[in-house]
N, C-alpha and C positions, 0 to 999 in steps of 0.2 A: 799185640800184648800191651798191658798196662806198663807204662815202663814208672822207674823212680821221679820222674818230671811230674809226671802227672800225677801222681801220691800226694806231691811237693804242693802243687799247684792244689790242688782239691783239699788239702789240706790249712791252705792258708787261707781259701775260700771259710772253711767251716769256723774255722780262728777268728774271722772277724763278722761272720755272721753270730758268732754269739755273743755279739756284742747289742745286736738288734732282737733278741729270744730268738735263735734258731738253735732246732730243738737236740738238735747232736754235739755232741764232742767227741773230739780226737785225742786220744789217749796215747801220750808221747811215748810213755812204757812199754804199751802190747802192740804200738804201732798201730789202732785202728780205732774205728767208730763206735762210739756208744750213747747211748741214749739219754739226757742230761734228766732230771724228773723237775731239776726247777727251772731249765730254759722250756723244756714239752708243758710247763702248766702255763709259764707265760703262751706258748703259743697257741694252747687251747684260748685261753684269754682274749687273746687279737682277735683268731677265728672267730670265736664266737663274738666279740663286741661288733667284729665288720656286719656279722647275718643281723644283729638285734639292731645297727642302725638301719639295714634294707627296712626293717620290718615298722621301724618308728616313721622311715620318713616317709612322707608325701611323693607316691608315685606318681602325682603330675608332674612333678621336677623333670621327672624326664623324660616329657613332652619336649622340652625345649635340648634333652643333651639324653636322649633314648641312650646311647651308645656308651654311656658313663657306667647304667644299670649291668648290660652286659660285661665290659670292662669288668667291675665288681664281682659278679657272679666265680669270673674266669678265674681269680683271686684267690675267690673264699676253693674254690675246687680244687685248686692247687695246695691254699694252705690246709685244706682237711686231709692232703695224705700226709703231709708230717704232723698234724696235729694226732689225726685216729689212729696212723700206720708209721708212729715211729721204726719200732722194731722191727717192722720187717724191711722198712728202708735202707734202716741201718746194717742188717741182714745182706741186702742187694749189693752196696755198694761194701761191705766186707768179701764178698764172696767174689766179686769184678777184681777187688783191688790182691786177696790172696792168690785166685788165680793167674793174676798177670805177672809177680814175683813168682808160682810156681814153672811157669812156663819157659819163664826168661832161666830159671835155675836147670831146669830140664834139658834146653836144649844150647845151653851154655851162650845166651845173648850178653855180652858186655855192653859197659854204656857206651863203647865207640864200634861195636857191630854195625851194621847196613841198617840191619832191620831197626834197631831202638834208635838210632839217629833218623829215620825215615818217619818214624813214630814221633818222634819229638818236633820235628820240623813243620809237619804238617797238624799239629794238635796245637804247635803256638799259632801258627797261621790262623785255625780259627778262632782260638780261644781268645787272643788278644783283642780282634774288632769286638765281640762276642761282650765280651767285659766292659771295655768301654761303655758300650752304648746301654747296656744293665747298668751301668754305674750312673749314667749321668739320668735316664729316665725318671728317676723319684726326684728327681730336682727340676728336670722339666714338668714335671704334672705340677708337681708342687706351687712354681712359679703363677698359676692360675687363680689361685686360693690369694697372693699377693697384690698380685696385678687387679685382678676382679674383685674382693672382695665380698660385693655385693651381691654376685650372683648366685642365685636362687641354690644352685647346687649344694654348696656349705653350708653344714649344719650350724653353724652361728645364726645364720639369719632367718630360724627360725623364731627369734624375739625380736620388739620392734626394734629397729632403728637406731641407734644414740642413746640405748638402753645400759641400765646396768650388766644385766643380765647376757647384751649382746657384749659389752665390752671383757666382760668376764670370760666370756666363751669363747670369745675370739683370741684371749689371751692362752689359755690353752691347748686352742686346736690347732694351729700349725703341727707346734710340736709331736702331737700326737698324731695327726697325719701324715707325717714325713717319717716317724718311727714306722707305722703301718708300711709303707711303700715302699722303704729302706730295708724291711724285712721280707715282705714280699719281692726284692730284688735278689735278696741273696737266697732266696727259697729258690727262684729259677735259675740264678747263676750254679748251683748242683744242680739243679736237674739238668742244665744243658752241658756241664762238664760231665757231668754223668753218661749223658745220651752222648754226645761227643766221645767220648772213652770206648762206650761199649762196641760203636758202631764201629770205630778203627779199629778196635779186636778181631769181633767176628769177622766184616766184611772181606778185610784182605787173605784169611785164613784161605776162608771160601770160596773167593774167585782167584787164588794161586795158588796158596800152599797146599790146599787138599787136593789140587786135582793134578794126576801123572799125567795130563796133556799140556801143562804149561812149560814152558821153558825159556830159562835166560835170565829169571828175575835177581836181580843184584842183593834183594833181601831175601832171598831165599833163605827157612830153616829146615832144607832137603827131608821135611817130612813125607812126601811125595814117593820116595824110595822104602816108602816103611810102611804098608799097610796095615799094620796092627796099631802104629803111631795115628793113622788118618782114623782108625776106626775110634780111637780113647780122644782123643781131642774134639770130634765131632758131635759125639755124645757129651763131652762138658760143655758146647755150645749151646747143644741143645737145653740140658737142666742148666742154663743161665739166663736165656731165654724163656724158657719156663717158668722162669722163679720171676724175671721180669715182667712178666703178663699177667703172673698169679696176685704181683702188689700193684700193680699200675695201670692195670686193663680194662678193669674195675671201671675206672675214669674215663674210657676210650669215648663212649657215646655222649657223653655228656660234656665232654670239651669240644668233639668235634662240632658238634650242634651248636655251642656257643660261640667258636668261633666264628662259625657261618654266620650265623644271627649279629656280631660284632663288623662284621667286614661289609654287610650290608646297611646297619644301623648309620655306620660311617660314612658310607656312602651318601644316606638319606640323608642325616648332619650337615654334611657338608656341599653337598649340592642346591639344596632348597635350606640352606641359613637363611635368615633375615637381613645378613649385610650388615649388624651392629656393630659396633669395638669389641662389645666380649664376645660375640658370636665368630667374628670373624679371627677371633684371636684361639678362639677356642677350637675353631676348625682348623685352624695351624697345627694346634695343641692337638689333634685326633690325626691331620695328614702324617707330622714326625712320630707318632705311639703306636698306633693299630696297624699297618703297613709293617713293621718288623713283628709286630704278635702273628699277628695271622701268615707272614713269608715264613717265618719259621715253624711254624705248625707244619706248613705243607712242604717246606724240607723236609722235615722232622717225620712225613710222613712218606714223601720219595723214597729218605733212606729206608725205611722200614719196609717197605715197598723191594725197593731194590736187596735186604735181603734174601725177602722168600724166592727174588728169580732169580740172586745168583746161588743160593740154595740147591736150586732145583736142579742148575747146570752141571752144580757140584757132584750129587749126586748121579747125574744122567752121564757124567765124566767116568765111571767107575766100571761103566756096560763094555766101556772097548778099551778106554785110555789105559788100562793095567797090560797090557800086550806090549802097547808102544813104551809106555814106561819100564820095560824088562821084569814086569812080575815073574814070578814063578808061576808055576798052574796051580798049586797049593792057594797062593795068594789071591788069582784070581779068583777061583774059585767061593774061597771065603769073602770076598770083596763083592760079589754077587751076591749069598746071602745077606751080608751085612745090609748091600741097598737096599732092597725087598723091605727089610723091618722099618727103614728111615724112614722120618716124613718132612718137609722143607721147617727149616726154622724161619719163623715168622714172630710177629709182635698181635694177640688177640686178647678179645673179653670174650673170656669162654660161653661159650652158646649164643651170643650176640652177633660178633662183627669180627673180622680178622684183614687186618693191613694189607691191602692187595697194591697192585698197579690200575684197578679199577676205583677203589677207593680214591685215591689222589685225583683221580681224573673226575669223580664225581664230585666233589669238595670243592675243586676249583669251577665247573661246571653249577654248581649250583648257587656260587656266589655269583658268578658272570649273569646267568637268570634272575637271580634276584636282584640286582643292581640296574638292571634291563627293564624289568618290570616297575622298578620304582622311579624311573624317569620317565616310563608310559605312565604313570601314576600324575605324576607333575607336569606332566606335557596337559592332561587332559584338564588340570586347576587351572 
């Protein structure tokens, strides 16, 4: 369940993103998210200035920093869903955040229960390295733009040298790129307390509390003994899930592919560098950035992964485990039809791609190929 920590916490998150145009506010009154119309114009704004500089600058630049371009792209695909899809984002995480206070009401969870302290514990554990290292990233990229100034990448230097023009420009671009990247930090710090949130919701649900074959667990909410209870909760799993893939799925194909194309860009970067001061500085700057983008992609996609099979177990629990758990025959019975109609919750882009334990395996598989190939590529220069 969502407990009050994480309300707390995701809350403070959205507080100081709108200090950067991120595009929601939290509404202290009704307790929840809403849509701000003057932080969503600034972040059309950003979105759109980040696409119209792709489009101004000189795609030879990233001949020498290919992986910057990707980088970018990953960006702008992120900031298009709270740019285009405020509403229904804000939708998402209202509907995560009132179900986990209805739950906790339902089945009488206090804040010093098993289950909400089990919840809370392991949601700081991740969220707190999780943050740090989103916090300090826009200051490490940044740092580059200081350190190098000359390098081709920064838009300053497209005037000459010692120019007016250059000095003018340089005067305001820091700023304005550390707002960019400042924003796009706390755009993925929800997304990832988000995905964080959702994933300790369902998962534990699913691989204990719904099925009458488990026993012993110390956070038990003896749903288990209530099959009418297993059959309503499983079902709001499902339409949460659904409502998840309906706003976010959309994106699935087109981050996966970026990523791929960024882990191996990386690679090529940083292996066949030049050996210069800013090349060699800048592959620093690519080994500490892309390594945590692309690792948590492929968590990101494990867990997702790992729901539809413990999904699946859940429901294949329901064929016999209602006997050993003391159903009634009545119970059983109805617990039988109920499985028949389920189908596994999972994370998809309808009619495209749906998150398997085949997916992960290919993702990582085809950056190892790609990374493999580009060293036979350099072996033969």
């Amino acid at each position: 369940m969502l407990t009050e920590l994480f309300v707390q916490k995701f809350r403070e998150t959205v507080k100081k993103g709108n200090l950067f145009s991120y595009p929601l506010i939290w509404d202290d009154k009704r307790g929840k998210l809403c849509v701000s119309q003057w932080h969503h114009a600034n972040a059309v704004v950003v979105t759109l200035g980040n696409l119209v500089h792709y489009r101004k600058g000189d795609v030879g630049i990233f001949n020498l920093l290919h992986v910057v371009f990707y980088a970018l792209i990953a960006f702008s695909i992120g900031g298009c869903i709270y740019s285009f899809q405020s509403e229904d984002v804000a939708r998402v995480w209202r509907c995560g955040i009132l179900y986990g206070r209805t739950f906790r009401a339902r089945y009488n969870l206090t804040p010093t229960s098993p289950a909400t302290l089990h919840f809370n514990q392991a949601f700081l554990k991740i969220n707190r390295p999780v943050n740090f290292i989103i916090n300090m990233l826009p200051f490490i990229i940044s740092s580059h733009m200081f350190i190098f100034p000359r390098h081709p990448v920064h838009f300053p230097n497209i005037y000459p040298p010692n120019s007016y023009p250059f000095f003018l420009t340089f005067l305001a671009y820091p700023p304005i790129a550390i707002f960019g990247l400042v924003n796009y930090a706390y755009l993925a710090k929800t997304l990832f307390q988000g995905a964080i949130g959702f994933i300790m919701l369902i998962l534990p649900l699913i691989q204990d509390q719904l099925r009458p074959t488990t026993h012993g667990n110390k956070c038990s909410t003896k749903l288990r003994h209530h099959p009418a209870d297993i059959a309503l909760v499983y079902r709001a799993l499902q339409l949460i899930m659904k409502e998840i893939s309906l706003v976010f799925g959309n994106y699935l194909p087109a981050i996966q592919s970026v990523f791929g194309q960024l882990a191996v860009t990386s690679g090529y970067t940083v292996i066949g560098g030049s050996g210069k001061g800013g090349e060699t500085f800048t592959s620093v700057l690519i080994i500490v950035c892309v390594p945590f983008a692309v690792l948590s992609w492929a968590v990101m996609l494990s867990c997702a992964a790992n729901l539809d099979i413990k999904s699946r177990e859940c429901i294949q629990s329901w064929k016999r485990g209602g006997i050993e758990a003391g159903w009634s025959r009545d119970e059983v019975r109805y617990m039988a039809k109920f499985r028949k109609s389920c189908k596994p919750i999972d994370f998809n882009c309808q009619g495209m791609m749906r998150i398997t334990k085949k997916t992960v395996i290919k993702f990582v598989q085809g950056i190892v190929r790609g990374i493999f190939r580009m060293l036979l590529a350099l072996k033969k220069k």
